[in-house]
Structures are given as structure tokens and as C-alpha cells.
N, C-alpha and C positions, 0 to 999 in steps of 0.2 A: 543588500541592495547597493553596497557597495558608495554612499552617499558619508562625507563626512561633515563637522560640525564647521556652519560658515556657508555651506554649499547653498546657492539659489536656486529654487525650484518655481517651474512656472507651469499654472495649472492648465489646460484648454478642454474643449469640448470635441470628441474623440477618440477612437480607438487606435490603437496601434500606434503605426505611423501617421496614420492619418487624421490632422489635428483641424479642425473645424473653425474653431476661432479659440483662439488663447490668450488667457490675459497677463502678457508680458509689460503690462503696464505696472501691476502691483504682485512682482516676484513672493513671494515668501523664502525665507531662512530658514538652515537646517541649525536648531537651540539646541537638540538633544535627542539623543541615542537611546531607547530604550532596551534592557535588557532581555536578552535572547528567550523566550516561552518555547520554541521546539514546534507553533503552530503557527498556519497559514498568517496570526497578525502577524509574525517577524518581517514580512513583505507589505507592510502598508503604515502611508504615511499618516500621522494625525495631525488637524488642523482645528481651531477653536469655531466656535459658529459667528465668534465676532468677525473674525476673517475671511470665512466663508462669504459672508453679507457683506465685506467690504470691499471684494471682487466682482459683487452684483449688483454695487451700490447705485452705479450710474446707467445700468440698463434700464429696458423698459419694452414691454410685453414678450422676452427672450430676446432682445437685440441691443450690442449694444450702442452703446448714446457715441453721437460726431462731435470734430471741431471742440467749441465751446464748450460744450455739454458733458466731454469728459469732465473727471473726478479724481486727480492723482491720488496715489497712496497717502502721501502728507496732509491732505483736507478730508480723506475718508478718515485718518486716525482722530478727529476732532469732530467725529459728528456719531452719533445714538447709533451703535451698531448694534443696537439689541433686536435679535431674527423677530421677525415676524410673522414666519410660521419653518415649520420641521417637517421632515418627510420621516424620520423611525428613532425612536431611542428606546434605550433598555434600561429593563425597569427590575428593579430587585426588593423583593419584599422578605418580612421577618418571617413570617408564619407560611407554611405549605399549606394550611389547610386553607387558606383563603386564597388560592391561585386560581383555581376555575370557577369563584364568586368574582372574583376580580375580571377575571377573563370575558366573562359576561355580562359583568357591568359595562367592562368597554364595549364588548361586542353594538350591543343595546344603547349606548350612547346616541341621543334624537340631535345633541347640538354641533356634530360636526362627524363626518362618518372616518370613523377608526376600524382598525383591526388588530385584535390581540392574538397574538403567536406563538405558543410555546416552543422555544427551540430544540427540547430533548425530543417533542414530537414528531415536527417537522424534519428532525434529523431522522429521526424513524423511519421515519413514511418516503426519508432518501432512499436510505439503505434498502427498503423494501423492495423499491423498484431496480436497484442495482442487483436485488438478490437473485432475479435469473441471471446477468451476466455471470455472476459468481457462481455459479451452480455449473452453466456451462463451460466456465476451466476449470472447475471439480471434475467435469465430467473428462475432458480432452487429458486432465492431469492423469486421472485413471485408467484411461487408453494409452497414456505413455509407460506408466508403468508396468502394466497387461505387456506390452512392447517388447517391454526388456526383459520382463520373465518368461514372456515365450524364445527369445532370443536368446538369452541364458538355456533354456531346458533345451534347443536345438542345437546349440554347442555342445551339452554334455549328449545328449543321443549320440550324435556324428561320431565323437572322439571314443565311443563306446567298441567299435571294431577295432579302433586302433589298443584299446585296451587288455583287450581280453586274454591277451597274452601276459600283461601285467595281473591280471585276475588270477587268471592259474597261478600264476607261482605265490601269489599271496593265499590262493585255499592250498596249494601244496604243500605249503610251511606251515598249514594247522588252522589259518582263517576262517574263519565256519561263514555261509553265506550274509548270516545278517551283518558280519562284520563289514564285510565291502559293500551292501545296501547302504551301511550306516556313515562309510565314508563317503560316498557318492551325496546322501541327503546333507552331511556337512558341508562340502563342496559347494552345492548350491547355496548353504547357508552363509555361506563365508564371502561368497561371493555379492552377494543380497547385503550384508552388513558391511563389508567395504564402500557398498554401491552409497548405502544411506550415511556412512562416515564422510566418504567425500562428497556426498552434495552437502551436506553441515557444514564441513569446510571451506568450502567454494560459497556458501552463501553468508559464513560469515564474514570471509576474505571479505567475500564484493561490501558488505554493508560495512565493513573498516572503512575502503578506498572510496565509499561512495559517501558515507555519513555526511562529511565536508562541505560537499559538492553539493548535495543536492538539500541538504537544511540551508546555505548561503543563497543559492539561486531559485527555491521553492519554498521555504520557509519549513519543510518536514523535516521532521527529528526521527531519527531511522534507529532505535535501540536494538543494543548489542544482549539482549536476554534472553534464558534459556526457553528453549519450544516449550508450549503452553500445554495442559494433559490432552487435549483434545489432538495435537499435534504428537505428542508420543504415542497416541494409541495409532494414528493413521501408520506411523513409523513401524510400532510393532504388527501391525496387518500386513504389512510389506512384509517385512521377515515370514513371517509368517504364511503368506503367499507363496516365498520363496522354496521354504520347507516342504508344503503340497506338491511344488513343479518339480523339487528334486527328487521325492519319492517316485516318481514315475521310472527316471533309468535307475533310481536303484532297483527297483520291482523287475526291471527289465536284466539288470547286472545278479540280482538275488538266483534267478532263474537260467543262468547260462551254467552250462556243466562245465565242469573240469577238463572232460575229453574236448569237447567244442574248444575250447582255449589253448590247449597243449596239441592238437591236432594242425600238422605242418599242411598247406594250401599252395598246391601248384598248380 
């Protein structure tokens, strides 16, 4: 965030630009830096709740107080900033087995209405609903790849006329058919395994160049590790797609005669 030690921060009411009322009465200081986590807190500032209450000290029903009735920062440091009341804190207990007795007790609390939250849940039940968006570039990723394998096996078809002449003289010199089916299916293999080495490449590239960049200004930690097995299987279905697309012109190259190839065309 780019803030060093000393720096004044002044807090308002407001998003963005646009700050509603601010209270540049009682600035706060930047005391310290905490050490980098790789998650979203790296982008968020912490303030005590004494301090909190000592920017709201001189308001009164959300507005704040005129004139006189201001409270500088110097006479709020001398008076009971102990809150009064809390909007959410987090709560850590010894035992698991008592987290959804606990949960309940609060739920069911008659002297002031609370709500208890599980965070691993609630992070669930994000993902949940984000998991059609992810499903749907599963699905756009798979027509991209469909893309290029059809685009790959109409490369090798087309180039197949210009070949054939190549063909003969490799069954003339004693190639038996499967031999040129089976370079034709390498062909597309090699081609498919290139394909998936430089996207590895390129997408490790970017997350070097990007890591920096966007843990400083997002707080995301973007790790440099290897694809996870569920990722190497998707990797080996690709090849493996690839394989199926190229047996087709070798089926096609298996099948051309000898004559057909060596016969001159005017």
C-alpha cells in the first residue's frame, strides 16, 4: 500500500474518491508495518477500538458535533475510550467439538441479537455460487482447445496432397504403411506437447513478472508451483486428444498407394 512508518492517515466516511465527511481532526500514524501474509490483510490498515471511539467521540446520533462541542485528539487521549459497543469480532476456541454448541448458544442469545459465522462455511457457500462461473470457462477453455485440435488436424489433412510425393519415396525405400501412419500420429503429438510446453512457459513467465505487481497492489501471493494432479491429468487428455486428431490423416496417409504418389499430374 505503499505507506511508510510516520505517514498520517486520515480516516472518512466514503468510498472511493468520494469521502463524505472525514475526520482530519484526529489523523492517526503509521507505528508499524506488519509482515507480508500473501492474503488480502496485506492491503488493510489496523486500528485499536480505543481509536476507533476516539474519532466518534464528539459525535452524536451519526453527525458530527460544531464549534465548541468539538473534542481534539489531545482531550480525547484523556477521557474512557473504552467502546461501547462492537459490530464483529473473531472468536477462537480450544476444542472443535464445541463450535456448533457455541454457534448456537450465540445464535439463541435473548439478551442482545447476535450472529454466529463460521468462516470456512461461509467461504463455501462463496465458492459455491462462483462455481457456475468456473464451470463456464471450463467449458469456453475446452472449446478453445477443441479449436486448436481441429485446426492442427486441418493443417496436417491440407499438407497431405503436398505430401504424398514425400510418402512414396519413403514406402519406396522399404517404409511399410504403418510406418508413415505412425509419423503422421507423432506429428500431431509433437505438435500438442509443444503446444502445452509453451503455455507452461508463458504462464510461468507471466506469474514471475506478475507476482510483484499484483501481491503489492492486491495483496495476492501468486505461487510459482508445480500443476496440481488434477491439472496434469487435464494436460495428459490434451495430448491425448491430440493422438485421436492425428490418427485420422494417418488413416488417411495409411491408405494412399504407392502408384497414387509416384504418378506425375498434368
Amino acid at each position: 500500500m505503499h505507506y511508510k512508518l510516520g505517514d498520517k492517515l486520515v480516516l472518512a466516511h466514503g468510498v472511493a474518491a468520494i469521502s463524505l465527511v472525514k475526520h482530519d481532526d484526529k489523523p492517526f500514524t503509521v507505528v508499524g508495518i506488519l509482515k507480508r501474509t500473501g492474503t488480502p490483510v496485506d492491503r488493510t490498515l489496523h486500528i485499536s477500538l480505543g481509536g476507533m471511539e476516539a474519532i466518534h467521540i464528539d459525535w452524536h446520533n451519526g453527525v458530527p458535533a460544531r464549534g465548541e462541542g468539538r473534542i481534539s485528539a489531545d482531550q480525547a487521549r484523556n477521557m474512557d475510550l473504552t467502546p461501547q459497543a462492537i459490530t464483529a469480532f473473531m472468536l477462537g476456541l480450544n476444542s472443535k467439538i464445541s463450535t456448533f454448541a457455541l454457534q448456537r448458544e450465540i445464535n439463541e442469545f435473548r439478551g442482545e441479537p447476535m450472529l454466529a459465522i463460521l468462516p470456512g462455511v461461509a467461504l463455501q457457500e462463496l465458492w459455491s455460487l462462483m462455481g457456475t462461473a468456473e464451470k463456464a470457462l471450463f467449458v469456453v477453455s475446452l472449446f478453445v482447445v477443441l479449436t486448436g485440435l481441429i485446426g492442427m488436424l486441418t493443417a496436417i489433412l491440407t499438407s497431405l496432397n503436398e505430401r504424398r510425393r514425400e510418402m512414396a519415396i519413403l514406402r519406396s525405400v522399404g517404409a511399410r504403411p504403418w510406418h508413415i501412419a505412425t509419423l503422421l500420429i507423432f506429428e500431431a503429438f509433437a505438435l500438442a506437447l509443444f503446444g502445452v510446453l509453451a503455455g507452461l512457459g508463458l504462464l510461468y513467465l507471466g506469474i514471475a513478472l506478475a507476482q510483484g505487481y499484483v501481491q503489492s497492489n492486491y495483496g495476492l501471493y501468486l505461487p510459482l508451483s508445480w500443476p496440481s494432479q488434477y491439472e496434469w491429468t487435464l494436460l495428459g487428455g490434451i495430448l491425448i486428444a491430440a493422438l485421436l486428431m492425428g490418427s485420422v490423416p494417418a488413416w488417411r496417409a495409411y491408405r494412399q498407394s504407392l502408384a497414387d504418389g509416384l504418378s506425375i499430374r498434368l
